[in-house]
C-alpha positions as CSV (number, residue, x, y, z in Angstrom):
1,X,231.8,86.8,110.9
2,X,228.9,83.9,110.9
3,X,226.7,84.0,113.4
4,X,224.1,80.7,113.1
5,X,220.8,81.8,114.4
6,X,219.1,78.8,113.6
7,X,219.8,75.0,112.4
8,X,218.4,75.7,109.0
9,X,220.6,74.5,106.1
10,X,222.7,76.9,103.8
11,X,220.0,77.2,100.8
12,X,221.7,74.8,97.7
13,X,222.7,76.5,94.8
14,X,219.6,74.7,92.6
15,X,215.9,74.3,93.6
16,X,215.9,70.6,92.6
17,X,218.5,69.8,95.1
18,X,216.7,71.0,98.1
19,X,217.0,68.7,101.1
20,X,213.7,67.3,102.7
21,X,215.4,66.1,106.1
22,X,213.8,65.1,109.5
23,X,216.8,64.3,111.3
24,X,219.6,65.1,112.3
25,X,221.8,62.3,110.6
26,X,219.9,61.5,107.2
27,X,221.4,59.6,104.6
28,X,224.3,60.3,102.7
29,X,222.1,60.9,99.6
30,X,220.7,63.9,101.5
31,X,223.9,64.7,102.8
32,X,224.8,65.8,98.9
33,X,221.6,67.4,98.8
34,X,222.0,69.4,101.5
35,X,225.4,70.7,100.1
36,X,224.1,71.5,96.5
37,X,225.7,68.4,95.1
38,X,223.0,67.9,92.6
39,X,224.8,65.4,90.6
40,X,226.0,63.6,93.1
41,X,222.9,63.8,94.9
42,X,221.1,62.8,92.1
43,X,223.1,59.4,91.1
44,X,223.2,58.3,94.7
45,X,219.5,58.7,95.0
46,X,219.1,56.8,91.9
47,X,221.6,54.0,93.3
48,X,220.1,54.2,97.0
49,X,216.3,53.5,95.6
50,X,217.5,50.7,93.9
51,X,219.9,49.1,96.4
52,X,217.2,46.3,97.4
53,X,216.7,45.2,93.3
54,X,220.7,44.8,93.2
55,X,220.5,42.9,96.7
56,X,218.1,40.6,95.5
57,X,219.7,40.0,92.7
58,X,223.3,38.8,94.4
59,X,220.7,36.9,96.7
60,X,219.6,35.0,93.9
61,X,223.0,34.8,92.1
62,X,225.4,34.1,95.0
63,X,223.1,33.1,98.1
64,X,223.8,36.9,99.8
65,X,221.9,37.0,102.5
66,X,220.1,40.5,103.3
67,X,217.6,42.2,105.1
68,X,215.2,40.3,102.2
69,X,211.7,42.5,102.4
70,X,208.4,42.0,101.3
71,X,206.7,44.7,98.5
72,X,203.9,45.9,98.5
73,X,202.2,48.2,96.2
74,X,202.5,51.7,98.3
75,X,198.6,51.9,98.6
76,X,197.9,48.5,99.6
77,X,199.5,49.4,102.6
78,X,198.7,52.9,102.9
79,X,195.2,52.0,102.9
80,X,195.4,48.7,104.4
81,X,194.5,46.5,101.6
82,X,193.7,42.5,102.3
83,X,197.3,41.2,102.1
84,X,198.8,43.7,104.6
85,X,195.9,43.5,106.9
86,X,196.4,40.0,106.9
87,X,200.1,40.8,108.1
88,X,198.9,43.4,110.7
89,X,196.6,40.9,112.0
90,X,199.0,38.4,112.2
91,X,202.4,39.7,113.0
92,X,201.0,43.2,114.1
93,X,203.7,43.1,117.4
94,X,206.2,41.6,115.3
95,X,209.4,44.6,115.2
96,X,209.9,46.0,111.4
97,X,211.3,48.7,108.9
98,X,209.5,50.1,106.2
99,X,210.6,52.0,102.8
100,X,208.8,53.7,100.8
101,X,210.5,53.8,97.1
102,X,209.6,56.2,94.8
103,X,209.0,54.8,91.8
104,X,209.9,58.3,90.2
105,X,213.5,59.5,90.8
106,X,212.6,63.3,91.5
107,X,210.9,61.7,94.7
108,X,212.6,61.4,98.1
109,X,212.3,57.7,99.8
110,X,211.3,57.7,103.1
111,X,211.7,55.1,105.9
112,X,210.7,54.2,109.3
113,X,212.8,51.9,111.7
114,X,212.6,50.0,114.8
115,X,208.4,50.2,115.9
116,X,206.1,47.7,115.9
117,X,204.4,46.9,112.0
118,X,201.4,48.1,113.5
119,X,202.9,51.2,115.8
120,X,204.8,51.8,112.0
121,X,201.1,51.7,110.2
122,X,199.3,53.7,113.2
123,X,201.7,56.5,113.8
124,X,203.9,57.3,110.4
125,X,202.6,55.3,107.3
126,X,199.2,56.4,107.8
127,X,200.6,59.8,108.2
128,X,202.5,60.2,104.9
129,X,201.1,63.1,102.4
130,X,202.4,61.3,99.1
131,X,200.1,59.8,96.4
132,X,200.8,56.0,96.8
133,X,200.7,55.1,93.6
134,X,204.3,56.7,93.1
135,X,205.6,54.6,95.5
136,X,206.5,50.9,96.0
137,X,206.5,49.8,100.1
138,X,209.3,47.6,101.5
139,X,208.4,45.9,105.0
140,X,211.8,44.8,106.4
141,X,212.9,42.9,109.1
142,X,214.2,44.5,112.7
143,X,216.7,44.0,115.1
144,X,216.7,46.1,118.4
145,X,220.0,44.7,119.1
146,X,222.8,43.9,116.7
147,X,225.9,41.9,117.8
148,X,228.3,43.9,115.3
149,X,228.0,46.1,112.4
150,X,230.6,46.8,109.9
151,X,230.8,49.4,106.8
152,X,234.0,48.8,103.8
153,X,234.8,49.1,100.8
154,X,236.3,47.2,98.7
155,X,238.6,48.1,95.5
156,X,241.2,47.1,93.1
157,X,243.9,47.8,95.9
158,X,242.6,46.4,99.2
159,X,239.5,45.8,101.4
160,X,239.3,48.4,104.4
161,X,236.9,49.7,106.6
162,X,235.7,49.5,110.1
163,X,233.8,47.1,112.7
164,X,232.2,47.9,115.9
165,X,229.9,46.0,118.5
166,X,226.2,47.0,118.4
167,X,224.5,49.0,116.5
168,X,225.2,50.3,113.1
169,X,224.5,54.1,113.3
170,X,228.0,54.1,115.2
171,X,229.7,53.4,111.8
172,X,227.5,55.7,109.7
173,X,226.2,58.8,111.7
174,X,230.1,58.7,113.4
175,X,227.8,58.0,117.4
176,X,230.2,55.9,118.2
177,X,230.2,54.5,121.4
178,X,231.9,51.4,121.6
179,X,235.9,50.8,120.6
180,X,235.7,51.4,116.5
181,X,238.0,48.7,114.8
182,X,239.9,50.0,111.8
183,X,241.5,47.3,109.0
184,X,242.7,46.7,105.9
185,X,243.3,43.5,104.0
186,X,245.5,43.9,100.9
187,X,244.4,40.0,99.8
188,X,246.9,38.4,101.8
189,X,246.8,39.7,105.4
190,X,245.2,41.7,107.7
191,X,246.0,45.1,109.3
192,X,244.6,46.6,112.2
193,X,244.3,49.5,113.7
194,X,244.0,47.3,117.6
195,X,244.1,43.5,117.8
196,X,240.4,42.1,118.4
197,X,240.5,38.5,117.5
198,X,236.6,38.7,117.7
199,X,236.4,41.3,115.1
200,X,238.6,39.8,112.8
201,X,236.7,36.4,112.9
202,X,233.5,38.3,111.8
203,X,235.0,40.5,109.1
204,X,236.2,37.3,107.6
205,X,232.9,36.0,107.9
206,X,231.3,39.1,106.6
207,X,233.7,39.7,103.3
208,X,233.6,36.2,102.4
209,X,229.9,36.2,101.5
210,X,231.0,38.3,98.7
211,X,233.9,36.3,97.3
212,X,232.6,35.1,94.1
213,X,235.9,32.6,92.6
214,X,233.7,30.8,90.2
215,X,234.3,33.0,87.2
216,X,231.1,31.8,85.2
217,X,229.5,33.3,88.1
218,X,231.6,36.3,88.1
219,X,230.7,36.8,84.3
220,X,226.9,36.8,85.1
221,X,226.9,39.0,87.8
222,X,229.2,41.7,85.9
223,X,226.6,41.4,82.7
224,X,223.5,41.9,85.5
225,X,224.8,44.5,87.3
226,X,227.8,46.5,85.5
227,X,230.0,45.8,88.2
228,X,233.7,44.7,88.8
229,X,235.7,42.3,90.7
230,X,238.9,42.1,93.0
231,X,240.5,38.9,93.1
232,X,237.6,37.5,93.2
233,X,235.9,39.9,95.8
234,X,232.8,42.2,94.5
235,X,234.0,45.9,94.8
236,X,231.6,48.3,95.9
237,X,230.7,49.6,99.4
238,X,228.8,47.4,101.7
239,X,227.6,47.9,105.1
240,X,227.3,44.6,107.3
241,X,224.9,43.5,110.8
242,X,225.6,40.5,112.7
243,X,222.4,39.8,114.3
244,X,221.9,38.3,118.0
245,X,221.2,34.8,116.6
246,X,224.6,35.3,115.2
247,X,223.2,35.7,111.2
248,X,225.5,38.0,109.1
249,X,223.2,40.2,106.6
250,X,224.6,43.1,103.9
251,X,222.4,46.0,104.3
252,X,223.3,48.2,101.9
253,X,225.8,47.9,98.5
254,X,226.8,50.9,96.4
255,X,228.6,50.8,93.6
256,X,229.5,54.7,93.0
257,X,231.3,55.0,96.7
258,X,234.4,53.5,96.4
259,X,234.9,56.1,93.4
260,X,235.1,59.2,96.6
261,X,236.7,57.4,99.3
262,X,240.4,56.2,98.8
263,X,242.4,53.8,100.7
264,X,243.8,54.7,103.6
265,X,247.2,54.2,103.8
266,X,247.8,52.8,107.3
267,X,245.6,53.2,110.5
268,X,246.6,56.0,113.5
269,X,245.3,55.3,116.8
270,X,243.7,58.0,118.4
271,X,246.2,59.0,121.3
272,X,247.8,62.4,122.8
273,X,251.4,62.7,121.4
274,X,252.6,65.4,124.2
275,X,250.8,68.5,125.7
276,X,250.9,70.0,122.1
277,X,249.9,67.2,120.2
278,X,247.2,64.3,119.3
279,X,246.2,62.2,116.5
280,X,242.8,61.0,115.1
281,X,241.9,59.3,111.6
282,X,242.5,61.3,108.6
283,X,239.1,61.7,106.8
284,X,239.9,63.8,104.1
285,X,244.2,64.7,103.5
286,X,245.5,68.4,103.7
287,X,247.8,70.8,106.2
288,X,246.5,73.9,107.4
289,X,246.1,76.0,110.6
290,X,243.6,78.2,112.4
291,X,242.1,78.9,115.4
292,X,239.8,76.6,117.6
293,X,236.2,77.0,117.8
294,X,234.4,74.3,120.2
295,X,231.1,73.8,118.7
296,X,228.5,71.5,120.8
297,X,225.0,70.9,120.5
298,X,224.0,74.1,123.4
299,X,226.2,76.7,121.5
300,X,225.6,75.8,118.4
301,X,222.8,78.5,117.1
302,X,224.7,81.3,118.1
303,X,228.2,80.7,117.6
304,X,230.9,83.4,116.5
305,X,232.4,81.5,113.6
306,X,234.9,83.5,111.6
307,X,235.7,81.9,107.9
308,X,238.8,80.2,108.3
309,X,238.9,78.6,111.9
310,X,239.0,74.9,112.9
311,X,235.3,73.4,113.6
312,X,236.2,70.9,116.7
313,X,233.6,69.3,118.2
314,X,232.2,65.8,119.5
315,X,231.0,64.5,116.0
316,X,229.4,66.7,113.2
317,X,225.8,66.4,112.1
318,X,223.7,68.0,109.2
319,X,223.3,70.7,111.8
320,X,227.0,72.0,111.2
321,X,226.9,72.2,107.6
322,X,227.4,76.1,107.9
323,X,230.4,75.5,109.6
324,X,231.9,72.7,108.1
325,X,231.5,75.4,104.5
326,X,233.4,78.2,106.0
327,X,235.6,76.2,108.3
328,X,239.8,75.6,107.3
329,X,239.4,72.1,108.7
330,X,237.4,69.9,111.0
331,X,238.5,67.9,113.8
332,X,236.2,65.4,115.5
333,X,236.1,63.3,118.8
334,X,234.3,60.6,117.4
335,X,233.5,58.9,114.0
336,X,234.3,56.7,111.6
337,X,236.6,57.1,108.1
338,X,233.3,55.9,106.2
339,X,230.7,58.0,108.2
340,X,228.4,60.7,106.4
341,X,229.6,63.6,107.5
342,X,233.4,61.7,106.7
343,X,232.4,61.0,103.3
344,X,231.0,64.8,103.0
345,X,234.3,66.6,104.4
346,X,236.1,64.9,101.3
347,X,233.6,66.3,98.9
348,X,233.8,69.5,100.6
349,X,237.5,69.1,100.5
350,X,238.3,70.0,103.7
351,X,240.9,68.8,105.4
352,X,239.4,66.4,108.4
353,X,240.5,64.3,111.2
354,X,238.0,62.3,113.0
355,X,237.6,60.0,116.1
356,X,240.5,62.0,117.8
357,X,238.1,60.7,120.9
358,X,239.5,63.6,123.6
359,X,240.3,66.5,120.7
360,X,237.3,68.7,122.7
361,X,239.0,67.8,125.8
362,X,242.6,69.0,124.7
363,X,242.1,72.2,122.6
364,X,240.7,75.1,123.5
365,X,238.7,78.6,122.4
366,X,241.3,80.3,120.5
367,X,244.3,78.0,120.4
368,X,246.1,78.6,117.2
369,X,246.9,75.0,116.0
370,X,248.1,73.0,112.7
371,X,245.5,70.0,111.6
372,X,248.0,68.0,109.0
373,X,245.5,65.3,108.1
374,X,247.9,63.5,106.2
375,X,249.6,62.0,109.5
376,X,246.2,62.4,111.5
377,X,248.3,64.9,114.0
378,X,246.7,67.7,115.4
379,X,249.8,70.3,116.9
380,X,248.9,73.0,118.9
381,X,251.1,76.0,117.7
382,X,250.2,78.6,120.2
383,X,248.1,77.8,123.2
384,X,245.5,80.8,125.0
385,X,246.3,79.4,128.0
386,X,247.8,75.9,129.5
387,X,245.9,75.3,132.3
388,X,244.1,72.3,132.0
389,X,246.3,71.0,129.5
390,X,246.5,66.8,129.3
């Protein structure tokens, strides 16, 4: 039996893959750090700090518009050298992110979002314990709002993801809030997992800023970057904003993701089947069954948590790493097929279905059910009790 005392982290199996996190969602290269993936963790670290030199390059190759930031030399911010006083001075009230890159790739990056450039300076840069010179500074433009955010991949096969309205940490910390629009486009025509003329108008917006049919240009950018095409679209993973005054911008493009996350056959939409039954999003494929556990954020430090039972809860953060290790499956109210602690269930191989949206709701302590994430349906095999029951 596990009994979680605390929401400290299962120690990795190596010292150099030990996580240095500060929130509850961090990136999905700490997400592999967290788990001991040190390969893994170590190639998307190298990929992550390097994002914005591979960005700027398609900027300059094929006009991609991004989240363009300005450098800096780590210390002449940290210390407040002429050039970024200038800025504080300036545009001191003006809304901003910041990096900090290591220039060394043992280093973690680190990042502030959504204060002020000079609340950012005053309260966090100023704060950092790091020797500046190992570091390169990135101040970035900031949007309290966003319109829409999408996150997809694209691959030899198709173009899938998912698009939702406002802001972007729905799509990859799985908080999502607002309905979460599921498609595929196999280069031809669209699927969906609900009709939303307003979302299909902007992921055709968004995925043709990467559609590249000039194949000079296509030669160029496979020599710069090592990269590949799909008729005529860049494959990689990309994650999208639509900002209020309607600008589309890429934030992020990795190369080494579509390599982990394969394309999902068709789309479920979350629903209850019967009293025994509901579906969700398969995450990660695989049929097995097991007992409920409801995990939430008030229980979760001392839960009884036998190897083998079904983690349901609302969404999963860093936090439930223990559990998701010993659990036979996971099944999820919320999130997104390309969320974190999605992406993390496939490496941990468990079988997973997400965005179930009422799965807490339905099952109970102690129901014996089957998760068969190959069909997304979640049967329950032998209720404790049916009172309540939708």
């Amino acid at each position: 039996m596990l009994r979680v005392t605390s929401y400290a982290l299962l120690p990795p199996p190596h010292p150099m893959s030990q996580p240095v996190i500060t929130t509850h969602q961090p990136s999905l290269t700490e997400w592999f750090e967290a788990i001991g993936e040190r390969v893994n963790s170590e190639l998307f670290r190298e990929e992550d700090n390097h994002k914005t030199d591979r960005l700027e390059i398609l900027y300059q190759m094929i006009g991609l518009p991004y989240e363009r930031p300005e450098p800096f030399p780590a210390r002449e911010m940290m210390e407040r050298g002429p050039i970024f006083n200038k800025i504080l001075e300036e545009r001191g009230n003006e809304l901003c992110a910041i990096r900090l890159v290591p220039n060394r790739s043992d280093l973690p990056k680190l990042r502030q979002r959504g204060l002020t450039i000079k609340e950012c300076y005053e309260t966090w840069l100023v704060k950092q314990t790091i020797n500046p010179d190992d570091y390169t500074a990135y101040l970035c433009p900031h949007s309290e709002t966003l319109l829409w955010s999408a996150t997809f991949v694209v691959n030899q096969e198709a173009i899938f993801g998912e698009i939702v309205e406002g802001l972007h940490s729905q799509l990859t910390h799985g908080d999502t809030k607002n309905i979460l629009y599921q498609f595929r486009y196999d280069f031809d025509q669209w699927q969906w997992s609900e009709e939303s003329p307003i979302a299909r108008r902007e992921m055709e917006r968004i995925v043709k800023l990467i559609y590249v049919p000039d194949q000079n240009t296509q030669r160029s950018v496979k020599e710069k970057l090592d990269v590949q095409f799909s008729h005529d679209y860049l494959v990689g993973y990309f994650e999208a904003t639509v900002w209020p005054d309607n600008k589309v911008y890429i934030i992020d493009y990795n190369r080494l993701l579509p390599k982990y996350i394969s394309t999902p056959p068709s789309f479920v939409q979350p629903s209850v089947i019967d009293k025994t039954a509901l579906r969700g999003s398969p995450a990660y494929s695989g049929v097995v069954q097991g007992t409920v556990v409801i995990v939430n954020a008030l229980n979760l430090s001392t839960i009884d948590f036998l190897e083998g039972s079904i983690l349901v809860c609302d969404n999963t953060d860093v936090r439930y790493l223990p559990l998701m290790r010993r659990a036979a499956a996971i099944v999820t109210d919320r999130g997104g097929i390309l969320s974190h602690a999605a992406i993390v269930a496939r490496e941990l191989k468990k079988p997973c279905i997400i965005g179930t949206k009422i799965a807490t709701q339905v099952l109970k302590d102690g129901d014996l059910i089957e998760v068969n994430a190959d069909q997304g349906v979640v049967s329950i095999l032998k209720p404790t009790h049916d009172e309540g029951r939708v």
